[in-house]
mmCIF file of the N, C-alpha and C atoms, coordinates in Angstrom:
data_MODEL
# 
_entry.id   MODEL 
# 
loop_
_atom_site.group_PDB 
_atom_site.id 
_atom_site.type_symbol 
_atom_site.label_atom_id 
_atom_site.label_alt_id 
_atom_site.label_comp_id 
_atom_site.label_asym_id 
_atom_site.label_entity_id 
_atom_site.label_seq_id 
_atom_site.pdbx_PDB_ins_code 
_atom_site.Cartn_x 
_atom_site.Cartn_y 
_atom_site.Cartn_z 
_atom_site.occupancy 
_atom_site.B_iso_or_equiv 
_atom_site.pdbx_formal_charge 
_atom_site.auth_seq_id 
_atom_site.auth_comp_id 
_atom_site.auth_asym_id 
_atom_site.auth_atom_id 
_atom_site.pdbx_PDB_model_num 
ATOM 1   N N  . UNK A 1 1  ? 141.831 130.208 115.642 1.00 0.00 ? 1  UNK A N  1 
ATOM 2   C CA . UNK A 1 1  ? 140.454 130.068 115.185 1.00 0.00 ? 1  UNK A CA 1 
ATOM 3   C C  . UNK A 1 1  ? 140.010 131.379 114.532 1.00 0.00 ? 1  UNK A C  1 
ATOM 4   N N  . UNK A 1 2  ? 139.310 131.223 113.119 1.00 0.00 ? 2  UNK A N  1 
ATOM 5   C CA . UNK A 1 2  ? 138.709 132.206 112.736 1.00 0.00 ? 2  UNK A CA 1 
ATOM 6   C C  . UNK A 1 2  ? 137.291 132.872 113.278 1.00 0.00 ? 2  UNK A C  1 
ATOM 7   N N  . UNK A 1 3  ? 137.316 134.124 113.053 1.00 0.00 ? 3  UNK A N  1 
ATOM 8   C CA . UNK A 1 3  ? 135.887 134.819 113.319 1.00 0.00 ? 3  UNK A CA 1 
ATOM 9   C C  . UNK A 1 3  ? 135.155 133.897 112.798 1.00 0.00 ? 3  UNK A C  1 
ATOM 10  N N  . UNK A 1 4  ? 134.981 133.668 111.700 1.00 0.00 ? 4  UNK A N  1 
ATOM 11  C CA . UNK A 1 4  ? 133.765 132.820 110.769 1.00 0.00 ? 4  UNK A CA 1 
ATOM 12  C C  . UNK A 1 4  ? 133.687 131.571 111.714 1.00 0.00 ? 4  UNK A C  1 
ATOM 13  N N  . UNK A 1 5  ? 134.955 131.036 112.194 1.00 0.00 ? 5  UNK A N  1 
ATOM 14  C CA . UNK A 1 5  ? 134.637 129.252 112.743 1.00 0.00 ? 5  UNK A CA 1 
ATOM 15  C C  . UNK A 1 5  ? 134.142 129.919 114.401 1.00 0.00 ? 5  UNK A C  1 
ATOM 16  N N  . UNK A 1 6  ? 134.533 131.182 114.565 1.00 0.00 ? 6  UNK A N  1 
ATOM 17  C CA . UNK A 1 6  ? 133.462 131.272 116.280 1.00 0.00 ? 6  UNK A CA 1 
ATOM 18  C C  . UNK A 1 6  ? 131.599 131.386 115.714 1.00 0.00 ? 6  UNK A C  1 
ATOM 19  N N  . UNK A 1 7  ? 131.726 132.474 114.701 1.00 0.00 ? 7  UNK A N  1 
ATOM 20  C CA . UNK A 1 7  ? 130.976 132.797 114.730 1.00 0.00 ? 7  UNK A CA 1 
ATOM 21  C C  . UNK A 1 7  ? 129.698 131.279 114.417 1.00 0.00 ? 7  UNK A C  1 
ATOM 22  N N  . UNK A 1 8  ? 130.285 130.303 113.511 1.00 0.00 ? 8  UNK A N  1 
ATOM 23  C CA . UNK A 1 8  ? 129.669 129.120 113.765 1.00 0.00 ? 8  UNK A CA 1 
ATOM 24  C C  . UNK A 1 8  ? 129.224 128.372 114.564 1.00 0.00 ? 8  UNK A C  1 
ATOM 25  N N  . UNK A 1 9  ? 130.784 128.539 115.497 1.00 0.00 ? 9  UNK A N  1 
ATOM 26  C CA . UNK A 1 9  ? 130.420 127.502 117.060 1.00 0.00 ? 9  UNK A CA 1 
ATOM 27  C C  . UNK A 1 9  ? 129.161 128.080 117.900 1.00 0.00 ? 9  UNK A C  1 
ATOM 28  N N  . UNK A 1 10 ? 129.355 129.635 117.780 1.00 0.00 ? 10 UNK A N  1 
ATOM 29  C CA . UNK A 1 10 ? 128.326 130.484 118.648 1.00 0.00 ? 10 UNK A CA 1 
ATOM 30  C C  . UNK A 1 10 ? 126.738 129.719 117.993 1.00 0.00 ? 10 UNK A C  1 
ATOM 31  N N  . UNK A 1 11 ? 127.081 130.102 116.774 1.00 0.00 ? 11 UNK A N  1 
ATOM 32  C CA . UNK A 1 11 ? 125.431 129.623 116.273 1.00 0.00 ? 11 UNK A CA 1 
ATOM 33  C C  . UNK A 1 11 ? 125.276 128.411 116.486 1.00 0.00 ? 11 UNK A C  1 
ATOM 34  N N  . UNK A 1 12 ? 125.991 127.210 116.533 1.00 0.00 ? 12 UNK A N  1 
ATOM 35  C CA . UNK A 1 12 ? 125.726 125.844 116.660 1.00 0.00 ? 12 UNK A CA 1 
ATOM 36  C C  . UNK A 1 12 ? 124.770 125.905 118.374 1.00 0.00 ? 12 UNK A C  1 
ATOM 37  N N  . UNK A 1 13 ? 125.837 126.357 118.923 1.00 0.00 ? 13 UNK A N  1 
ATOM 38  C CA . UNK A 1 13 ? 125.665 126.476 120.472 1.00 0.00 ? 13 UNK A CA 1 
ATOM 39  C C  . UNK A 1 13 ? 124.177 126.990 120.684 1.00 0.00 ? 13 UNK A C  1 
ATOM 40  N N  . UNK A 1 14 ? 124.092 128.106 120.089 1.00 0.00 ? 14 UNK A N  1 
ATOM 41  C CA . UNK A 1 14 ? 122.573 128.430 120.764 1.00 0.00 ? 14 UNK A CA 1 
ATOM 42  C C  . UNK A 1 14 ? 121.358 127.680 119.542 1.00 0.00 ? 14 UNK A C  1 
ATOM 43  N N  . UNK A 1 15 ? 121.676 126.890 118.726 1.00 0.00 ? 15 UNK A N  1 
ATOM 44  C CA . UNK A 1 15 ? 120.856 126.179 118.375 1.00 0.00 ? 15 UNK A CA 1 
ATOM 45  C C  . UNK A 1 15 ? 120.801 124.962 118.955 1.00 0.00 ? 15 UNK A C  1 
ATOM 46  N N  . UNK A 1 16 ? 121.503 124.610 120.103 1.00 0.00 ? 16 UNK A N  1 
ATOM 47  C CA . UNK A 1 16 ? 121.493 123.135 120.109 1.00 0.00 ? 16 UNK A CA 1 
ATOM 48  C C  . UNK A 1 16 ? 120.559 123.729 121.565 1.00 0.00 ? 16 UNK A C  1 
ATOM 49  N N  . UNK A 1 17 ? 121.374 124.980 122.554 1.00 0.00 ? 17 UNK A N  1 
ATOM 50  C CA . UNK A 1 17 ? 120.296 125.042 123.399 1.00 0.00 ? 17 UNK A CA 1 
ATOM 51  C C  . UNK A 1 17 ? 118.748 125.469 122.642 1.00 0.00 ? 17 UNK A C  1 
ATOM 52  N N  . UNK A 1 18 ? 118.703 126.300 122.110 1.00 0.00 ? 18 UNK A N  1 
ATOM 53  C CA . UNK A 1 18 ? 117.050 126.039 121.616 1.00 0.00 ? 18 UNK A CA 1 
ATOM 54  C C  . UNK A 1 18 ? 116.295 124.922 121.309 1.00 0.00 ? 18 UNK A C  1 
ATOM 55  N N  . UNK A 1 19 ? 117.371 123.940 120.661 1.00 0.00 ? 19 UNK A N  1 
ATOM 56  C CA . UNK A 1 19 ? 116.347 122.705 120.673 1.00 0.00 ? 19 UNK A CA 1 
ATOM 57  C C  . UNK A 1 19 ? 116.066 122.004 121.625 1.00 0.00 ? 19 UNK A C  1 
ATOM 58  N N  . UNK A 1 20 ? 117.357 122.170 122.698 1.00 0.00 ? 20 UNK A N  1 
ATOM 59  C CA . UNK A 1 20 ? 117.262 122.006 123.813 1.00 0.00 ? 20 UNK A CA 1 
ATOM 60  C C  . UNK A 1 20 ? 115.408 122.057 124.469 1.00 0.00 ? 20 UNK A C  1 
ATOM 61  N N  . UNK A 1 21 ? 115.438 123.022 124.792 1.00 0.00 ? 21 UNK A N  1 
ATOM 62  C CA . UNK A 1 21 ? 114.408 123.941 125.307 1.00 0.00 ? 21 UNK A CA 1 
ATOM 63  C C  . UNK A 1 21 ? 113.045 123.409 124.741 1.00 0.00 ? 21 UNK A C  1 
ATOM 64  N N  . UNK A 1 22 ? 112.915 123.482 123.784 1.00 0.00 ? 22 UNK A N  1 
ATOM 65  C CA . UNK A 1 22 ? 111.954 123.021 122.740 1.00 0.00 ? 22 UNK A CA 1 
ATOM 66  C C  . UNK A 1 22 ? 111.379 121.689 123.439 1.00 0.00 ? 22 UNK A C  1 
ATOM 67  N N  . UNK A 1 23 ? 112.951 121.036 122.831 1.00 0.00 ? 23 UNK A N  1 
ATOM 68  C CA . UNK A 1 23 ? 112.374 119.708 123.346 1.00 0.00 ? 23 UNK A CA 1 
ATOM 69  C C  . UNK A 1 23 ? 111.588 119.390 124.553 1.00 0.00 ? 23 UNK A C  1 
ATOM 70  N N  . UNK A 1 24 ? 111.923 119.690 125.366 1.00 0.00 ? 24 UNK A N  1 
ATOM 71  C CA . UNK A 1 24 ? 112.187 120.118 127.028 1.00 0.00 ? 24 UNK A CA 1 
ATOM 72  C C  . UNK A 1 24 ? 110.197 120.290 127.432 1.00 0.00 ? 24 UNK A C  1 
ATOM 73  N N  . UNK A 1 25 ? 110.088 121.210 126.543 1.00 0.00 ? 25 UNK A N  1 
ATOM 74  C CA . UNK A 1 25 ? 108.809 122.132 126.619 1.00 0.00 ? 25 UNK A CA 1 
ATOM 75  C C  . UNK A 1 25 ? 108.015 121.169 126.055 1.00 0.00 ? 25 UNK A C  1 
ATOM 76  N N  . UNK A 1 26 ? 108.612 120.272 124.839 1.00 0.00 ? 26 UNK A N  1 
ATOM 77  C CA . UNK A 1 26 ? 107.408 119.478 123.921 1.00 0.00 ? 26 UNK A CA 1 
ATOM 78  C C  . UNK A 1 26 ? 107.279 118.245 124.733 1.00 0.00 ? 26 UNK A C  1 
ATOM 79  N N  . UNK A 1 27 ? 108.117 118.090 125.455 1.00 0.00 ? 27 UNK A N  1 
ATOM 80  C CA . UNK A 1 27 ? 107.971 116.435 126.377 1.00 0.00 ? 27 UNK A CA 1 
ATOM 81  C C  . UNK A 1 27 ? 106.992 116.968 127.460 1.00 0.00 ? 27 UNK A C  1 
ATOM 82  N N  . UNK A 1 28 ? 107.231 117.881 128.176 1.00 0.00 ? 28 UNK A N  1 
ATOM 83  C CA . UNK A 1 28 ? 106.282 118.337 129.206 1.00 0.00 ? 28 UNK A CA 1 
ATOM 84  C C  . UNK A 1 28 ? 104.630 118.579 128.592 1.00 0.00 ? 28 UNK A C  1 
ATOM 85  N N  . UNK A 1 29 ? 104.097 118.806 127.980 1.00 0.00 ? 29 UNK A N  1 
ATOM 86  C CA . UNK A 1 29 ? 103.445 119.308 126.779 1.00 0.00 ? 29 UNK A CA 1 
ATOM 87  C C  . UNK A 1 29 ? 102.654 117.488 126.417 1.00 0.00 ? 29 UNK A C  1 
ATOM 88  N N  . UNK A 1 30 ? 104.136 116.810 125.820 1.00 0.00 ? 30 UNK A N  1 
ATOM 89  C CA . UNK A 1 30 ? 103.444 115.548 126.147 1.00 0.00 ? 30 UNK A CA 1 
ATOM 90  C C  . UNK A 1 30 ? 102.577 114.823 126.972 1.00 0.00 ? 30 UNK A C  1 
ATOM 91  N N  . UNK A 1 31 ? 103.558 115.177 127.949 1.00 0.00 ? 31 UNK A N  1 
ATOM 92  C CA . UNK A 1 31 ? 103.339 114.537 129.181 1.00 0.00 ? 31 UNK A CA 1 
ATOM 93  C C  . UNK A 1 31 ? 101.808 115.043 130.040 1.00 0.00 ? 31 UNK A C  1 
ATOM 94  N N  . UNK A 1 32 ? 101.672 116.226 130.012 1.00 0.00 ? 32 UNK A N  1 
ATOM 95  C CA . UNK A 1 32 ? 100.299 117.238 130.338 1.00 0.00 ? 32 UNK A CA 1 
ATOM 96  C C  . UNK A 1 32 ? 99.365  116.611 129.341 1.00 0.00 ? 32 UNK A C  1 
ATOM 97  N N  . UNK A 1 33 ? 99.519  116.349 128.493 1.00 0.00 ? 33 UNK A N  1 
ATOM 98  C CA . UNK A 1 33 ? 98.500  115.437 127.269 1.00 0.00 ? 33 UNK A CA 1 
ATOM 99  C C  . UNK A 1 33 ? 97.870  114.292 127.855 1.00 0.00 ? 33 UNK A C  1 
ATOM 100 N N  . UNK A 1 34 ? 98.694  113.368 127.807 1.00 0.00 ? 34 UNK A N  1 
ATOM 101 C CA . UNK A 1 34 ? 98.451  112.215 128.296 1.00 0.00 ? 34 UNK A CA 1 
ATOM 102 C C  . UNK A 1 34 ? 98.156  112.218 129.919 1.00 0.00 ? 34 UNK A C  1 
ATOM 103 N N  . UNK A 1 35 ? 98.609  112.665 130.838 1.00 0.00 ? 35 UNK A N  1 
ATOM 104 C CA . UNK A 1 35 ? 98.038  112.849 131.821 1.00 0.00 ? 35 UNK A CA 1 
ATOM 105 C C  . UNK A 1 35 ? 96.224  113.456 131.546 1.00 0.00 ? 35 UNK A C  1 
ATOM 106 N N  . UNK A 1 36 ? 95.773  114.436 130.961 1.00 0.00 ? 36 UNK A N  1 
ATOM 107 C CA . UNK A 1 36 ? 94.865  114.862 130.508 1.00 0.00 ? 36 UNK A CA 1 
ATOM 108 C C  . UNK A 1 36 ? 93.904  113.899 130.276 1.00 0.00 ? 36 UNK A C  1 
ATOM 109 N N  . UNK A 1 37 ? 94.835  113.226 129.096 1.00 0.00 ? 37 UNK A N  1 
ATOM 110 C CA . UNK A 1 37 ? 94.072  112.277 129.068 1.00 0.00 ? 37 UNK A CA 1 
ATOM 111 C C  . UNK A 1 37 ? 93.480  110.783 129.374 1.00 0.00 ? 37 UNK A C  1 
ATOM 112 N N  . UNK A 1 38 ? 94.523  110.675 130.408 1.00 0.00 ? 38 UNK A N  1 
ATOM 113 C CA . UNK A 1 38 ? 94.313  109.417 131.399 1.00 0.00 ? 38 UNK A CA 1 
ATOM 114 C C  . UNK A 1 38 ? 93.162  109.952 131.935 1.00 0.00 ? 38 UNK A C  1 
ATOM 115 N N  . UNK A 1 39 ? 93.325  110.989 132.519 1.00 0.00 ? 39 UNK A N  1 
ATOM 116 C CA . UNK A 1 39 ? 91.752  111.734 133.849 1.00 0.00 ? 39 UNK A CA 1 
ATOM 117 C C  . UNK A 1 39 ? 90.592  111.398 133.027 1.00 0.00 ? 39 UNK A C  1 
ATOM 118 N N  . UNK A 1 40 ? 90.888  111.694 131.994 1.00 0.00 ? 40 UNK A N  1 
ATOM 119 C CA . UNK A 1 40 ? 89.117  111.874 130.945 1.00 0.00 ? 40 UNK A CA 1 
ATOM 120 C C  . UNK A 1 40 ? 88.788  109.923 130.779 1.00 0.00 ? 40 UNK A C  1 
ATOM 121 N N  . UNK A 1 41 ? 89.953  109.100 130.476 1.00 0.00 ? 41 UNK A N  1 
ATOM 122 C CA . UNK A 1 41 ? 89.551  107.791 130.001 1.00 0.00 ? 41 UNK A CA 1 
ATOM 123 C C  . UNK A 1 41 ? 88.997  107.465 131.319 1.00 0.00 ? 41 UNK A C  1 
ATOM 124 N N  . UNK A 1 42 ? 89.523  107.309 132.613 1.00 0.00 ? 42 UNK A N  1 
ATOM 125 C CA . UNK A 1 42 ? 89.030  107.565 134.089 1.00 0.00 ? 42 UNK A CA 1 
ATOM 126 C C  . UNK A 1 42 ? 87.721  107.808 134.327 1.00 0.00 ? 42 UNK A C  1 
ATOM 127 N N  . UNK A 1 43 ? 87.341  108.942 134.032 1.00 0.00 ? 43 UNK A N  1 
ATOM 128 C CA . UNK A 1 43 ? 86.017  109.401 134.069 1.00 0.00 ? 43 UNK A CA 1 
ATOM 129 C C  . UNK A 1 43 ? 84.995  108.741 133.310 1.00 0.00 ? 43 UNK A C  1 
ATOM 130 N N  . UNK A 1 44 ? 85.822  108.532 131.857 1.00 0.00 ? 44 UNK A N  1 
ATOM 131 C CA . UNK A 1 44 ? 84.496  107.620 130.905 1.00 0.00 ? 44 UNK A CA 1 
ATOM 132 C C  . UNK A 1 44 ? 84.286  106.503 131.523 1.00 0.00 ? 44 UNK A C  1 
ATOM 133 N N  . UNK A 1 45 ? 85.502  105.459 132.099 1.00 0.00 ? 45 UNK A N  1 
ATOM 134 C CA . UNK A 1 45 ? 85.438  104.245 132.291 1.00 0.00 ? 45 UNK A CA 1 
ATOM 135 C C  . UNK A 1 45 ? 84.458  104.064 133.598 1.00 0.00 ? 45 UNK A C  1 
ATOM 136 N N  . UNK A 1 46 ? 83.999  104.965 134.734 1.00 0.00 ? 46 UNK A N  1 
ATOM 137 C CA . UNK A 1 46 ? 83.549  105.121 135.565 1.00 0.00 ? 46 UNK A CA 1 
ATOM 138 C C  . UNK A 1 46 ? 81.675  104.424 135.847 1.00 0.00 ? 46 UNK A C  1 
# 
């Protein structure tokens, strides 16, 4: 294997964990949203 084909795999690798992460963070993020906003429809519907 060449330097150039590690040096790819390396970059693939920590881009797939960053999106990883991302994702990870944007579902939680989601999820804190909509929870949010269940409480508030809750409260209006009251």
């Amino acid at each position: 294997m060449s330097t150039t084909d590690k040096v790819k795999e390396d970059a693939q690798k920590a881009w797939n964990r960053t999106k990883e992460t991302t994702e990870k963070a944007w579902n939680r993020t989601k999820e804190a949203a909509q929870q949010a906003g269940d409480a508030v429809s809750e409260k209006v519907s009251e």
